[in-house]
Backbone as CSV, one residue per row, in Angstrom:
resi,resn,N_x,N_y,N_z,CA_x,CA_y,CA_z,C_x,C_y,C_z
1,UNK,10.793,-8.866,-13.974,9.655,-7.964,-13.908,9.797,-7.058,-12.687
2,UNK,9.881,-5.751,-13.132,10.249,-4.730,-11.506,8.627,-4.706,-11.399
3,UNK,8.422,-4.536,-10.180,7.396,-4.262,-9.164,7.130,-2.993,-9.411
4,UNK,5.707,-1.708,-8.998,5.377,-1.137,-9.525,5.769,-0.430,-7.651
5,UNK,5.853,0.658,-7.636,6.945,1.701,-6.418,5.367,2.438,-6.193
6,UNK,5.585,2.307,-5.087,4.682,3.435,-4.239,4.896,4.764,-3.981
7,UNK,4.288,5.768,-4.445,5.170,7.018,-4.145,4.507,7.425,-2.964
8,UNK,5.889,8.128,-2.016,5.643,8.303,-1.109,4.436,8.995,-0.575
9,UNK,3.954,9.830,-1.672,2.592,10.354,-0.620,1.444,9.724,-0.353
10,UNK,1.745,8.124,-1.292,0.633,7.390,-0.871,1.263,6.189,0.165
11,UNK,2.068,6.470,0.372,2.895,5.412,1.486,2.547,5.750,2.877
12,UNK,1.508,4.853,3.199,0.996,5.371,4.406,1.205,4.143,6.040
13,UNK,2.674,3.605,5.525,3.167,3.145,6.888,4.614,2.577,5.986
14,UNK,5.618,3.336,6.653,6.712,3.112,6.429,7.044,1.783,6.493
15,UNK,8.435,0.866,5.815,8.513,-0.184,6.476,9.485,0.262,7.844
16,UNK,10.027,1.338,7.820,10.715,1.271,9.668,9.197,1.265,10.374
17,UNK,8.362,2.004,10.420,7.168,2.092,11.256,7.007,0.804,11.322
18,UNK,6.507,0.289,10.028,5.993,-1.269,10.847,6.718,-2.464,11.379
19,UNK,8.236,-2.377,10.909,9.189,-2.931,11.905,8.534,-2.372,12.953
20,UNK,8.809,-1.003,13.722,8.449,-0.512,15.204,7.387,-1.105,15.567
21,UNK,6.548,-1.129,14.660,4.723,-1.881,15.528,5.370,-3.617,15.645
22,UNK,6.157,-4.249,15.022,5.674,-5.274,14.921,6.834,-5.497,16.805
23,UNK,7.613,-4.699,16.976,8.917,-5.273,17.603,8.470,-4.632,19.186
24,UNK,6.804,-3.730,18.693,5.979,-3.458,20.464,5.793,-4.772,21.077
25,UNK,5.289,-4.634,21.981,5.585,-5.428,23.284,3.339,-5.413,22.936
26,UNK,2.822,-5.261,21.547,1.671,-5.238,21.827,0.432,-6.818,21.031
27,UNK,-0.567,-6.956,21.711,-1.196,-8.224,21.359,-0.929,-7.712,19.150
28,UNK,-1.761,-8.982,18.526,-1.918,-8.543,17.160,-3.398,-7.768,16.785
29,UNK,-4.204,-7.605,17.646,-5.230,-6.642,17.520,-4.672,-5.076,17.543
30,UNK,-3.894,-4.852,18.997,-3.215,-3.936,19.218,-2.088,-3.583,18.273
31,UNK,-1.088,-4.523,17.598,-0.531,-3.512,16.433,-1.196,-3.629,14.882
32,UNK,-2.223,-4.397,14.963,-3.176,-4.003,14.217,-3.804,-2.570,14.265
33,UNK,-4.266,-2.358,15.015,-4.954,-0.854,15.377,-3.606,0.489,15.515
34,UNK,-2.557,-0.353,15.632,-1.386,1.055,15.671,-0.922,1.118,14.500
35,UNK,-0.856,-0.123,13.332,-0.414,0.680,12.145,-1.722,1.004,11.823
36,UNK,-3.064,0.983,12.333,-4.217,1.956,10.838,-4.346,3.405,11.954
37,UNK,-3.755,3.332,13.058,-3.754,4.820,13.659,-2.355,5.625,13.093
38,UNK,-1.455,4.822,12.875,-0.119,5.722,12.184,-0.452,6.329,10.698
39,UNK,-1.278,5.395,9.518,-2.166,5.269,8.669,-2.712,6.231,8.512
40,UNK,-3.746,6.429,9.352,-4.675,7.328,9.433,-3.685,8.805,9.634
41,UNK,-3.359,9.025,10.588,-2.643,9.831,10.556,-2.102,10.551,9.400
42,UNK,-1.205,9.706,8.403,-0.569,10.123,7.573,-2.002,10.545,6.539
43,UNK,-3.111,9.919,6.417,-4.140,10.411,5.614,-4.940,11.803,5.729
44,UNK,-5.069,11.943,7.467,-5.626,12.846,8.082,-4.503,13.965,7.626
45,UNK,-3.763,14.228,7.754,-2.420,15.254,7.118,-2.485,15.688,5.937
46,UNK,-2.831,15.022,5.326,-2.925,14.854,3.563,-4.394,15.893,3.796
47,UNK,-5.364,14.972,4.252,-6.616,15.984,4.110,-7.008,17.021,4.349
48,UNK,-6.263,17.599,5.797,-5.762,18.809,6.050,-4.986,19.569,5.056
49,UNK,-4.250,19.247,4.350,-3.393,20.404,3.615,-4.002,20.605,2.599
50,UNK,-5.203,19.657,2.235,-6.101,19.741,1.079,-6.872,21.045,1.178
51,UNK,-7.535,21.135,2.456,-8.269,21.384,2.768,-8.179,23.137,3.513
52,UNK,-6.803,23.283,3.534,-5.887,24.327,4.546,-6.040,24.789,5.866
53,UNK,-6.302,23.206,6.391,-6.722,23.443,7.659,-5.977,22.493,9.076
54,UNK,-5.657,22.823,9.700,-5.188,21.683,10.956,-5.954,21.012,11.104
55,UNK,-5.412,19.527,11.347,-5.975,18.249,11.578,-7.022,18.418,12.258
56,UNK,-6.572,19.042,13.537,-7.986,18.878,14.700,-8.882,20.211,14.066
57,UNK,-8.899,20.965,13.051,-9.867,21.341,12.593,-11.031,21.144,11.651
58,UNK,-10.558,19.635,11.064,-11.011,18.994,10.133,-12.461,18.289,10.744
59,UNK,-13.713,18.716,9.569,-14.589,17.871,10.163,-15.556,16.785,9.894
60,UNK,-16.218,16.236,10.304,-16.351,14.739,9.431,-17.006,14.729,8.059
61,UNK,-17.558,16.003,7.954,-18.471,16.320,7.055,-17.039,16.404,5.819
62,UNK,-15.906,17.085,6.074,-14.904,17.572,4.796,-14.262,16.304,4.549
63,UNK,-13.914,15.190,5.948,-13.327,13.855,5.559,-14.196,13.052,4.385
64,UNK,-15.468,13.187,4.879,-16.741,12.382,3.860,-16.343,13.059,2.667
65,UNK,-16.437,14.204,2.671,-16.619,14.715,1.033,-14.869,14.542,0.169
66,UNK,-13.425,14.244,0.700,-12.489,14.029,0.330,-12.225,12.353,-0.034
67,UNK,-13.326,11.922,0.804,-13.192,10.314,0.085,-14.075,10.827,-1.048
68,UNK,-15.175,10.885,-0.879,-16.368,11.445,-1.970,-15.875,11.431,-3.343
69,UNK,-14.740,12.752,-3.375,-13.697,13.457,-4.301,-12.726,12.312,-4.679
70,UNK,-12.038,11.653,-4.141,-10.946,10.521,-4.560,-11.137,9.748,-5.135
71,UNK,-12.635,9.308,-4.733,-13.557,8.087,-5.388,-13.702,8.275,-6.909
72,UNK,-14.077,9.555,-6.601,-14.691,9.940,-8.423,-13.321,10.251,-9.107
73,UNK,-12.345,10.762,-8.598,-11.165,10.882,-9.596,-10.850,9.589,-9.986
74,UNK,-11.199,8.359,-8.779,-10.671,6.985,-9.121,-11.574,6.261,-10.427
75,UNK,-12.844,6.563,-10.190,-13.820,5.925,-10.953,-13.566,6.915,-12.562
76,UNK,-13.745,8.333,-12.799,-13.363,8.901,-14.098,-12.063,8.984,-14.406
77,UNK,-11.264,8.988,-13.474,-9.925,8.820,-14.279,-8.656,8.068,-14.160
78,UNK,-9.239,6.440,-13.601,-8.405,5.590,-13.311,-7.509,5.985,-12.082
79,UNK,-7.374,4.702,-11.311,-6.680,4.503,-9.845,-5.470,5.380,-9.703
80,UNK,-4.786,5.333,-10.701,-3.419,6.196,-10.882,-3.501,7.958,-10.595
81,UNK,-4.686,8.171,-10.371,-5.151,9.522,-10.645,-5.432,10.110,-9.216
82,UNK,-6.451,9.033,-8.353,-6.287,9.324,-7.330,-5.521,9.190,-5.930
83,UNK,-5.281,9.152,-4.955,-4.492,9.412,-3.866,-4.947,8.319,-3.285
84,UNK,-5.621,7.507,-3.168,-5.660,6.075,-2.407,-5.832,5.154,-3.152
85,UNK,-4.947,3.955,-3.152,-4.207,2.858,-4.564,-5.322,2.025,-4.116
86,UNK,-6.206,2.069,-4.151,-7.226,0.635,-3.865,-8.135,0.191,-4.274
């Protein structure tokens, strides 16, 4: 049975990245919090180009309404449809 592949634009921590977090010199809270800041990152990017705007121009109001949007593609047109597998 093959396993079902993540495509990369929803691959939001490499396995080299999390080799790197795991091989820091940091507690497990701390590379806890560095892979959902690498995470985030890669999401925050995504929402920006959605959006056609630089990261640090993005504002909480457009983040709210892009989960908002993902949700409902997830809920009317199955998980496969939208951009976060969860």
């Amino acid at each position: 049975m093959e396993l079902p592949t993540q495509q990369p634009s929803t691959q939001f921590l490499t396995l080299e990245e999390s080799a790197k977090v795991d091989t820091a010199l940091l507690s497990l809270p701390e590379k806890f919090l560095a892979r959902l800041t690498i995470s985030s990152l890669r999401l925050l990017k995504h929402i920006a180009r959605d959006y056609s705007v630089a990261i640090e121009d993005l504002t909480a109001e457009q983040i709210i309404r892009w989960f908002e949007k993902d949700a409902q593609i997830r809920r009317e047109q199955g998980i496969e449809a939208s951009y976060l597998k969860w």
